[in-house]
N, C-alpha and C positions, 0 to 999 in steps of 0.2 A: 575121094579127096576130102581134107576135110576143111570143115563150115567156115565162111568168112566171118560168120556168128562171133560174140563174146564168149570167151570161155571162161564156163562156171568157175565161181571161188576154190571149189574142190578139185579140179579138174587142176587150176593154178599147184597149190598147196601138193597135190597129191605129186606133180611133176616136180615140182621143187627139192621137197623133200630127199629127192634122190641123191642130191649133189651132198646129202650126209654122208651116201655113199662113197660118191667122186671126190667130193673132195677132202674126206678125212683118209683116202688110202693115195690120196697124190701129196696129201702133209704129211701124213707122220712116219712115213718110210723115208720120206724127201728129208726131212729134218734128224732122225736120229740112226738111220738104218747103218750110214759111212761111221758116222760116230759109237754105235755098237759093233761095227766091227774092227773099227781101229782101237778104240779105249777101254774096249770090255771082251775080245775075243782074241785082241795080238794078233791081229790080221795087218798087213801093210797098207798104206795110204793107196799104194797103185793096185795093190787087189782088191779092195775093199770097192775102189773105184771102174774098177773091172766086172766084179760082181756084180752091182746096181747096173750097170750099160750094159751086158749080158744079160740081164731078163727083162730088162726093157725093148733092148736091141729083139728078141722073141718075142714079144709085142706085139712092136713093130708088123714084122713079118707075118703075123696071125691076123692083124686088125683090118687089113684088106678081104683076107679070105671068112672073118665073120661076119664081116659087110656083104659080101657076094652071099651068102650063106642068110642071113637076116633077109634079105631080100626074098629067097627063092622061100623061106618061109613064111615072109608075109603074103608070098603069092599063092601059096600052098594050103596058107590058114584062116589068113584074112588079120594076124597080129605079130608083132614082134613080141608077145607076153615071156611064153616061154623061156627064149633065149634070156631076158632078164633073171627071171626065176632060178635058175637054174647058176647063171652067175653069183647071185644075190645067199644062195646055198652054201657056195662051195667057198668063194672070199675069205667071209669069217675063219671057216677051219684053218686054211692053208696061211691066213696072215698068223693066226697064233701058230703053227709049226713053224716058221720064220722067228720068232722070238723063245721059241725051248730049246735052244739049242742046250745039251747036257752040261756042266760046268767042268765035268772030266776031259771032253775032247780035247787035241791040241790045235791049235789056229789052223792048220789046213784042213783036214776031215769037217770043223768047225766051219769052213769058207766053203767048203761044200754043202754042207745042211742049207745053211742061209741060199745057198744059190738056189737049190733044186725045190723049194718050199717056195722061194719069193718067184721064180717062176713059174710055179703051177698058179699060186695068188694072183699075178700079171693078167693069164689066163683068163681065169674068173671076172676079174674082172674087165676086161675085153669084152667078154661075154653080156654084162649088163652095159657097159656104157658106149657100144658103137650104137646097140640101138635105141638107146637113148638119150642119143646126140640126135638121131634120125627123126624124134617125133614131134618135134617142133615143129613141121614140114608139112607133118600129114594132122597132128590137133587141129589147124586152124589157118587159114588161106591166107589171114589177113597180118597188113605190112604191121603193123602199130601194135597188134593183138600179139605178135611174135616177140616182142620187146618188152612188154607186159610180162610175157611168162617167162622171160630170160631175165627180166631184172628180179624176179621174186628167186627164181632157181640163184642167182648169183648173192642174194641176201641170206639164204640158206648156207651157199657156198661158202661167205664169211664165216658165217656162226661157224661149218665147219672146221674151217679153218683156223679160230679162236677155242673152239671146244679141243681137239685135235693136237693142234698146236700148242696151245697151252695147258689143257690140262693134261696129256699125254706124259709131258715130261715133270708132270706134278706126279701122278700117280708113281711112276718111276722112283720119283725123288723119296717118295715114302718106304723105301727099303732100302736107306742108304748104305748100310752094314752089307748089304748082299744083293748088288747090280742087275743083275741075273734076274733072281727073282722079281724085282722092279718091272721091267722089261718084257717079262711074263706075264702079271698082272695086268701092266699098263694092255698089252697086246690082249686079252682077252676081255677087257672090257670097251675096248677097242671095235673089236671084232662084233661084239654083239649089237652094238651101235650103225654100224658098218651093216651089218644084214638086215637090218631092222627096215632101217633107212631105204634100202635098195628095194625091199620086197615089197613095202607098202608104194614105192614109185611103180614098180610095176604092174601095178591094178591100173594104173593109167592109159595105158596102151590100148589102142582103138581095134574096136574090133569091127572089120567088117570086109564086104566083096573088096577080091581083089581088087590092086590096082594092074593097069597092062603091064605086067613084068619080063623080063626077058633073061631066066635065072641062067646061072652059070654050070656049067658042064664039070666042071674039071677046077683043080686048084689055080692051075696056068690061067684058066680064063678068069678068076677072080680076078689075079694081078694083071691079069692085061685090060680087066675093065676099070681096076685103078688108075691104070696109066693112059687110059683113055678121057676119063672126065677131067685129069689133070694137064692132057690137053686141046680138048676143047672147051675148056672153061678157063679164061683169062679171070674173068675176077674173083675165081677157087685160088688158081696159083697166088694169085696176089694177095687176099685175105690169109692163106694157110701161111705161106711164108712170112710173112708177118708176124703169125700168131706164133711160129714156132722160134722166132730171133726171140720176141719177149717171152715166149714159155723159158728158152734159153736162161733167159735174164732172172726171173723171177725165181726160178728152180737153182739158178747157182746162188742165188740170196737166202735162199732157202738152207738149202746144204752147206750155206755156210754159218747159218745162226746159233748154232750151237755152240761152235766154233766160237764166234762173237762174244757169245754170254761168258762162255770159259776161259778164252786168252785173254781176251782183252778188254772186258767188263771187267776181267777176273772173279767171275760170280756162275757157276755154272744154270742158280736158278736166274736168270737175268733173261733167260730164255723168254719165259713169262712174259712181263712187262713189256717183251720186244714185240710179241703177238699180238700184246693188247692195245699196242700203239699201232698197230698195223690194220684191226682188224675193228676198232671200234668207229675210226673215221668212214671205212668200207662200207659198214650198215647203216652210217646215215647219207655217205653220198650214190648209195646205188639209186635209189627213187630218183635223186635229182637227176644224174646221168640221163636217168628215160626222158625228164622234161627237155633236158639239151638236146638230147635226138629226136625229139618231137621236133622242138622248135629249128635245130639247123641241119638236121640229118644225120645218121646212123653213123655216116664215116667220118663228117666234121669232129661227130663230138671223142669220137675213137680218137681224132688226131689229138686233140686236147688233152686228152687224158695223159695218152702217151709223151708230149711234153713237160706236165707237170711229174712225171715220174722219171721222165728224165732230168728234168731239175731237183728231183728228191736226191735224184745218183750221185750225181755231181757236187752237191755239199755233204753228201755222206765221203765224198772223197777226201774232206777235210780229219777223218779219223784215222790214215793213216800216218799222221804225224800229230798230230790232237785227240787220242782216244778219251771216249768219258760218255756218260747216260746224256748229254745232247745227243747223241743220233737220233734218241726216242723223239725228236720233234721232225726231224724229215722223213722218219720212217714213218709218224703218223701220215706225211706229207705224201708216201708214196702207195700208206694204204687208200688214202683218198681217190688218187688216182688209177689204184688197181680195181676198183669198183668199176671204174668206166672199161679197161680194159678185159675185162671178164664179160659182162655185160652185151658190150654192142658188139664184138667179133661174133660170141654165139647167137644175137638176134640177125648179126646178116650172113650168118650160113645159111639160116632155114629161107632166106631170100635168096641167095645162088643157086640154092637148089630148086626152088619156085622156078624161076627163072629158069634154069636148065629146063626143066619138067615142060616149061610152056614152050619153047623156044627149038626143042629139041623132037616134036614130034608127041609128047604125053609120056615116056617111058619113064616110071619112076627108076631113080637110080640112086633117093635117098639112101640104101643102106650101103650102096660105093661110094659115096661121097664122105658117111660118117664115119666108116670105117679108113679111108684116107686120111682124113681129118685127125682122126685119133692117131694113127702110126705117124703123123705131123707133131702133134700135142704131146705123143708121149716122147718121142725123140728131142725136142728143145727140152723137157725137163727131165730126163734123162743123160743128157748132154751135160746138165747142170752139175748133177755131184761127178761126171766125169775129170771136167773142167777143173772143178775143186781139189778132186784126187790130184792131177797132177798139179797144181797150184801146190798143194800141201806136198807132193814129195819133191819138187823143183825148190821148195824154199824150207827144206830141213826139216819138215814134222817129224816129232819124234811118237809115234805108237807105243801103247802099253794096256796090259789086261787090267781086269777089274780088281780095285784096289790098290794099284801098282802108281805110286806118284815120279810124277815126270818134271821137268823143266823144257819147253820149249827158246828154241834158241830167237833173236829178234828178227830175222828175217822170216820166219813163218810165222810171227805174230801178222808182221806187214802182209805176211802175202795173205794172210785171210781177210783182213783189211780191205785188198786191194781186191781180193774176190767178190768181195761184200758190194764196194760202190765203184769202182773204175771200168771194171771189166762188165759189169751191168749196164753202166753211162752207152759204153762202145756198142754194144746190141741193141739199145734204144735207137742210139740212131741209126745204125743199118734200119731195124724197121718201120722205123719214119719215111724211109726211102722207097722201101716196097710199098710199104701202105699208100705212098702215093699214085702207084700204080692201078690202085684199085677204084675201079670206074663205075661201079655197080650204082641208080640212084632211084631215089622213092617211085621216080615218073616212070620209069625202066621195071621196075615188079607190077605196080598198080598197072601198067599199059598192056604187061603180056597175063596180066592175070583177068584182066576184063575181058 
């Protein structure tokens, strides 16, 4: 089990670091993948939209049985090392086959590449990040120590996501004569980024005797141990669901920013500035977030958060009859508060799972838990450019290949619009509502971990 001890600087840093990984391959697929294949392959809004939910959707389905799998290899080896390593290898390759696609194909063959590349990538990375959701649990016993190394990973997380985000569709931008190769570039220096990140986090992982494990047989028994800690763990269901309304939320904001920059900034680089209004309040309010959960608790400050980013929604609503560069002030508004929601849902998983662990007889079952978790995580931001797709073909988008200029008509300006702040507003508060459910508190870890 591991130490209720501090953990070292390096130890911090080295875990952190990873979410270069997490979280530049949940941004910049998120942000221009629907966009490359509606604007640069002549792919349609509802396939394009298809495509992303189909290898996510396999995901999904994989992220329980890597978890059952991570487990019977920590029980086997004494680390979840490998399984990272081996993700952290294969990523990079299969996200740059995702972005070559030939400029000869016609949009279907073309909608095939893209599918069968972004799903082996999925893959990969399932492979580093269930269990690397998982070692929060076993670095370090302690309540307070968990939130420590979740707010530095989540400070990493921003940079990713402003590095990612923003510079992703810089690099792009630098071959504007030829999309394609944009898109290429941008993807292979992407990608080496992306493994860098991932490989030097997995030196992190503890190496030592098992813990009592109780690995799985069979594929059937992976998912039926998913279905098992989901329910007997009341404040897993209530934390996950939570996490996955606003992954919902965040991911169709997401998939729709490009969108944004393009209709209705009318500026396709405006992407930029939208990132950096998001993501520079993020890295200064992650530290505070930990003081608010010091001082009122893990879940208090989770609710706060989650209100101020629902009041960021709610005046972004004003742009779909007022478009103009004011959004940049409540989008800073909503990066502030995505700090906190980043943050404290992943310091109190590794508390559920404490919890379970103590409460449940000692059976570690970290690596079902985080592999549920993820096929949660990846489903709400998956759901996100789903949502979008059919947004965009319910409100007229018109598609077109690279180079080829369009006119969209005014209703699928609104309806990106309405993707952007309305329809994020309405999933904030559904999970204000589950999060209320969530009963998990400091006296409740620290009691059964004594």
């Amino acid at each position: 089990m591991g130490s209720a001890s501090s953990l070292t600087r390096g130890q911090v840093a080295r875990y952190a670091i990873g979410s270069l990984g997490t979280g530049g391959f949940a941004t910049l697929p998120g942000l221009v993948l629907v966009y490359y294949l509606t604007d640069s392959l002549g792919v349609t809004a509802l396939a394009a939209g298809a495509i992303v939910t189909a290898a996510k959707v396999w995901d999904v389905l994989i992220d329980p049985v890597i978890g059952g799998l991570s487990d019977r290899s920590y029980a086997r080896t004494g680390t979840r090392r490998w399984f990272m390593v081996l993700g952290g290898i294969g990523l990079p390759l299969f996200f740059v086959l995702t972005f070559a696609v030939p400029g000869s194909l016609s949009a279907v063959p073309a909608a095939a590449w893209v599918l069968l590349a972004f799903m082996l990538a999925a893959t990969c990375f399932s492979l580093f990040q269930v269990p690397y959701i998982a070692l929060p649990a076993e670095l370090t016993d302690d309540y307070r120590e968990r939130t420590r190394l979740l707010t530095w990973r989540v400070v990493v997380l921003t940079l990713a996501i402003l590095l990612f985000g923003a510079g992703g569709p810089e690099l792009r931008g630098l071959f504007p004569d030829d999309p394609l190769r944009g898109y290429l570039v941008m993807a292979v220096v992407a990608g080496v980024v992306l493994g860098v990140g991932m490989l030097i986090s997995a030196t992190v992982a503890p190496k030592r005797p098992a813990l009592p494990v109780v690995p799985g047989a069979s594929i059937g028994t992976h998912y039926r141990d998913g279905v098992r800690v989901l329910r007997q763990s009341q404040p897993f269901r209530a934390l996950l669901l939570t996490f996955m309304l606003q992954g919902l939320a965040t991911g169709l904001m997401l998939a729709a920013a490009q969108y944004v920059a393009r209709w209705v900034l009318h500026d396709e680089g405006a992407v930029t500035p939208l990132f950096v209004a998001l993501i520079a309040p993020a890295l200064l309010m992650a530290p505070v977030w930990k003081v608010v959960a010091d001082r009122t608790g893990k879940e208090r400050a989770f609710r706060l958060a989650s209100l101020v980013f629902l009041l960021a929604t709610l005046v972004l609503m004003v742009m779909v009859w007022l478009p103009g560069w004011w959004i940049l002030a409540p989008v800073a508004l909503a990066g502030a508060a995505y700090a906190g929601m980043q943050t404290l849902p992943m310091a109190m998983l590794p508390d559920v799972i404490a919890h379970d662990r103590s409460t449940g007889g000692g059976e570690n079952r970290s690596g079902v838990f985080s592999g549920v978790w993820t096929a949660g995580e990846t489903t709400g931001m998956a759901l996100g450019a789903t949502v979008l797709s059919i947004v965009l073909a319910l409100s007229g988008y018109v598609e077109s290949t690279a180079g080829v200029a369009v006119e969209q008509p005014a209703a699928a300006v609104a309806g990106i619009a309405v993707a952007f702040s309305a329809l994020p507003a309405v999933l904030m508060v559904l999970s204000l509502v589950t999060l209320s459910r969530y009963r998990l508190r400091e006296q409740d870890i620290v009691g059964t971990a004594a």
